[in-house]
C-alpha positions in Angstrom: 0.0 0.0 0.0 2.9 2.5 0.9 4.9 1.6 -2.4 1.5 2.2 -4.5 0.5 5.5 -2.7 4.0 6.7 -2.8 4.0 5.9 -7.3 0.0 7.7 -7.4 2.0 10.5 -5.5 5.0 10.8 -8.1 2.5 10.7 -10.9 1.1 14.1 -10.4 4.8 15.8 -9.2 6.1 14.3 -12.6 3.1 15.9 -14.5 3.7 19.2 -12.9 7.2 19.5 -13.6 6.8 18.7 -17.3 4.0 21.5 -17.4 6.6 23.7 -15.9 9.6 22.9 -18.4 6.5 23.0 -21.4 5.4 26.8 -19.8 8.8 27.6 -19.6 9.9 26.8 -22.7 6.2 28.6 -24.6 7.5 31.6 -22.3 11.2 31.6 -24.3 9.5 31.6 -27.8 10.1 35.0 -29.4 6.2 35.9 -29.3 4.8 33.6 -27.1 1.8 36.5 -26.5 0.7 36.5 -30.1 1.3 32.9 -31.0 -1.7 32.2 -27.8 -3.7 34.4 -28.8 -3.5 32.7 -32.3 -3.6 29.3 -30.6 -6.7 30.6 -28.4 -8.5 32.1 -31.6 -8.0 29.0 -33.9 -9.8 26.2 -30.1 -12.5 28.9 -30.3 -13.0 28.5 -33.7 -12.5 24.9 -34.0 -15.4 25.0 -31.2 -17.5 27.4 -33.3 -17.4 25.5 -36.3 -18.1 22.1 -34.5 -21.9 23.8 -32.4 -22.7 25.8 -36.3 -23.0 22.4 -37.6 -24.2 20.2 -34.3 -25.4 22.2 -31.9 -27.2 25.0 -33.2 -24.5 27.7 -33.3 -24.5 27.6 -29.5 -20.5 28.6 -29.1 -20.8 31.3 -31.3 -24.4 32.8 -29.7 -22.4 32.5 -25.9 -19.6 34.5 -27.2 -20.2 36.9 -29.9 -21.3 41.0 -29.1 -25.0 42.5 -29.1 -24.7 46.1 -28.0 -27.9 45.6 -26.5 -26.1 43.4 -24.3 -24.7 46.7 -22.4 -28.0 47.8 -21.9 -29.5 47.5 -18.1 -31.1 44.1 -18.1 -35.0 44.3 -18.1 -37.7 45.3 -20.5 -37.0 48.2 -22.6 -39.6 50.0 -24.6 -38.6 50.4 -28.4 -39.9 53.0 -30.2 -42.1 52.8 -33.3 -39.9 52.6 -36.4 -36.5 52.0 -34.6 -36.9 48.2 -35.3 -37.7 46.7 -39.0 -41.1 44.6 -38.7 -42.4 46.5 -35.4 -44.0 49.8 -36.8 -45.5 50.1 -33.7 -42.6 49.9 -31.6 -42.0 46.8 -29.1 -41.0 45.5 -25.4 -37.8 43.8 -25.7 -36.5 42.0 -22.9 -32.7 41.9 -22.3 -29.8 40.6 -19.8 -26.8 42.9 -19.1 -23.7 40.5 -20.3 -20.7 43.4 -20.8 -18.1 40.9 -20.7 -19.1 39.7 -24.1 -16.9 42.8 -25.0 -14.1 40.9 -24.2 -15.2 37.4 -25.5 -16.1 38.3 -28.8 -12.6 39.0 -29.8 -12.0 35.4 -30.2 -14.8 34.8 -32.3 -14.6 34.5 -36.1 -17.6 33.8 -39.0 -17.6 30.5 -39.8 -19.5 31.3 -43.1 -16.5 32.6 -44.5 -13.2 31.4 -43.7 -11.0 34.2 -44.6 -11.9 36.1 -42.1 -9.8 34.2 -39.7 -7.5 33.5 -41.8 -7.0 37.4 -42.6 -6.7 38.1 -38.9 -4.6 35.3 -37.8 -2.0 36.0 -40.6 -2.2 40.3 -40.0 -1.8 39.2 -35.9 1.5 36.9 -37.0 3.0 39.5 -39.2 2.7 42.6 -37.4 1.5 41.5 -33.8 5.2 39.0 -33.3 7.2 42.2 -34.4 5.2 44.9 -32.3 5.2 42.5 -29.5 9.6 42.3 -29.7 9.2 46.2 -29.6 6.9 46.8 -26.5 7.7 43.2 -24.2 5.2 40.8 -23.7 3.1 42.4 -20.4 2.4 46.2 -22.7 1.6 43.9 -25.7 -1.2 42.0 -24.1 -2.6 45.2 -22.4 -2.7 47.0 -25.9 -4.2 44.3 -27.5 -6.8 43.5 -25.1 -7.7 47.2 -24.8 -8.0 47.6 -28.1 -10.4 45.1 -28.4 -12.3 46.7 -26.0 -12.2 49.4 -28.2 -13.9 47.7 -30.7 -16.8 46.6 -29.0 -17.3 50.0 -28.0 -17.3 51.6 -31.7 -19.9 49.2 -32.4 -21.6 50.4 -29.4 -21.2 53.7 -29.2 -22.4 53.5 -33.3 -25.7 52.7 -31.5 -26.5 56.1 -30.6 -26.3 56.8 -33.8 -28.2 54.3 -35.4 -30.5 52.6 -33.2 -31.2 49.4 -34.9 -27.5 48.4 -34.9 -27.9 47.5 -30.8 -30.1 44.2 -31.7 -26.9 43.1 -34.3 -24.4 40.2 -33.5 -21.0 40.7 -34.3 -18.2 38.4 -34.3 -14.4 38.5 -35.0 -11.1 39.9 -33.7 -10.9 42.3 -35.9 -11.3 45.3 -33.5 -8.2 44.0 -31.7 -6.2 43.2 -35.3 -6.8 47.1 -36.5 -5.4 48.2 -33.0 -2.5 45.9 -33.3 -2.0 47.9 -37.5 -2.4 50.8 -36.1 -0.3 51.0 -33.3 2.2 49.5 -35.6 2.3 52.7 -37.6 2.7 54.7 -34.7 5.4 52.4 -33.3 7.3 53.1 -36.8 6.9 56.7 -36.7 8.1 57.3 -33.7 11.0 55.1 -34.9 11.2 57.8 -38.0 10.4 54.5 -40.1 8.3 55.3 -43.4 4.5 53.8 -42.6 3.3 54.7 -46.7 2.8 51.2 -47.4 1.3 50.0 -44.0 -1.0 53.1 -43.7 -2.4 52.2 -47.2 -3.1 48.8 -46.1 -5.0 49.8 -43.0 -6.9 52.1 -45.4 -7.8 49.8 -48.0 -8.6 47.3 -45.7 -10.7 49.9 -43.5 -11.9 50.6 -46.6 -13.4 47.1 -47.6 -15.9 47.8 -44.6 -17.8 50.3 -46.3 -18.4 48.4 -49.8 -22.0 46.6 -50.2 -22.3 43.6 -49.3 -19.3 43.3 -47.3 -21.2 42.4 -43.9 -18.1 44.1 -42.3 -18.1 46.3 -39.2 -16.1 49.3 -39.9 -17.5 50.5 -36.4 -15.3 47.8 -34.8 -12.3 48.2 -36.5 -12.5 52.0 -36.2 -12.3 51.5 -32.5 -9.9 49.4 -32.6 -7.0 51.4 -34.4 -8.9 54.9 -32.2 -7.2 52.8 -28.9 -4.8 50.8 -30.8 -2.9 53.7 -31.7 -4.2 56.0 -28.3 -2.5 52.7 -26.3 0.9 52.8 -28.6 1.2 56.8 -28.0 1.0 56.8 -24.9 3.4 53.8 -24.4 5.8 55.6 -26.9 5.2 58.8 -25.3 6.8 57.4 -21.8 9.5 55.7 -23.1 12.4 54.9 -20.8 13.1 54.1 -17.0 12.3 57.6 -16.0 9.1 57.3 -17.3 8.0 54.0 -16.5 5.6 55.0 -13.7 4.3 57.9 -16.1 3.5 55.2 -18.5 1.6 53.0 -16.1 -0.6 55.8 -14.9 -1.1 56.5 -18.6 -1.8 52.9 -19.2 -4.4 52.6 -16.4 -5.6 55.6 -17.0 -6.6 54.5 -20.6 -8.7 51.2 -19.4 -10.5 53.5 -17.0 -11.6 55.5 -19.6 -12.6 52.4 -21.3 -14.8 51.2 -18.5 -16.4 54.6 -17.7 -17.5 54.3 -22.0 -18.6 50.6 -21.4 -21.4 51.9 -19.1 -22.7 54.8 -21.2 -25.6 52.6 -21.5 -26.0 52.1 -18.1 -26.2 56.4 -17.6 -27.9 57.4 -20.9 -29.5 54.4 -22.7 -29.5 55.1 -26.9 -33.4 54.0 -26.9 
């Protein structure tokens, strides 16, 4: 009994040093940041692809962003004309769910496979470099705030147009025009010429506004807003002297991205 409790005791200590050595060496890869977010994208969308064609699209529906989702859950009384097919106007009921702002930048359409395959390729390129540049810990903070920043432009947009709050979206791209954009402002800091990098994030800002497209420009407009707000002020602060400048700045930034996330909560767009 001693000799078989002792071997059901070195089973687990084995196991934990080789996910220490496996960490460890994931930790020494040259982006090991963007290559799990990659990794994380690529589960989810495994997962999404698996419940479109079993299980009733249930992944997708847990993860993706409604803006109505910011909304104070309860019933809310829609006025006549803001929604197609209720003239009259309508009591909706909804649930207040805000960290589907964060959850629906893993999320891709699995009707059309470029779309992750756009992202995942823009993230490898230009997300490994700008992650070398800033260190893994101000890499992961820009990326997930300019997610954020997505989900808000699509949010925000709602104040604008009304009907937009009941939409689904889906996809990373938010966080993949933050990563482009603070990319250009990385290189012109560095003096570097951005021409050809600015007229990619243009053109394929761009695509967003042709018909058909099913693109939301609102998200990726968000994106590269606190992409590139995220990347200034990290630029901005450069150096040991300024490191506790740059945290504030940092911090600073995501508290302003709260405070936005709850504009529903103060002035609701219905």
């Amino acid at each position: 009994m001693k000799q078989s409790a002792k071997a059901q005791g070195a089973a687990p200590t084995r196991f934990a040093r080789s996910a220490k050595v496996q960490a460890r060496k994931f930790a020494a890869l040259d982006s090991p940041v963007t290559l799990g977010i990659i990794a994380l994208n690529a589960v989810v969308f495994v997962l999404q692809l698996l419940s479109y064609h079993f299980a009733s699209n249930g992944v997708t529906g847990a993860l993706w962003y409604i803006p109505a989702y910011s909304l104070p859950g309860g019933v809310h009384e829609v006025d006549a004309g803001v929604l197609a097919g209720y003239p009259d106007g309508v009591l909706l009921r909804t649930t207040f769910e805000p960290w589907r702002m964060l959850t629906v930048m893993f999320t891709h359409s699995v009707t059309f496979i470029p779309h992750i395959l756009f992202n995942m390729l823009a993230l490898y390129i230009f997300g490994r470099h700008l992650e070398s540049i800033m260190g893994k810990v101000r890499y992961l903070v820009l990326y997930v705030f300019a997610g954020i920043g997505g989900s808000l432009g699509v949010m925000l947009w709602g104040y604008a147009q009304p009907t937009g709050i009941f939409t689904p979206t889906v996809g990373a791209s938010g966080a993949i025009f933050g990563v482009l954009a603070a990319t250009v402002v990385a290189f012109r800091a560095m003096n570097t010429n951005v021409t050809s990098l600015l007229v990619l994030l243009a053109i394929n800002f761009g695509i967003g506004f042709m018909p058909g497209a099913n693109v939301s420009w609102q998200a990726h407009l968000g994106g590269m807003v606190i992409g590139a707000l995220a990347m200034w002020i990290v630029v901005r602060t450069r150096g040991p002297r300024f490191k506790r400048r740059q945290l504030v700045g940092l911090i600073g930034l995501g508290i302003g991205l709260v405070l936005l996330a709850c504009t529903y909560l103060v002035i609701p767009p219905l």
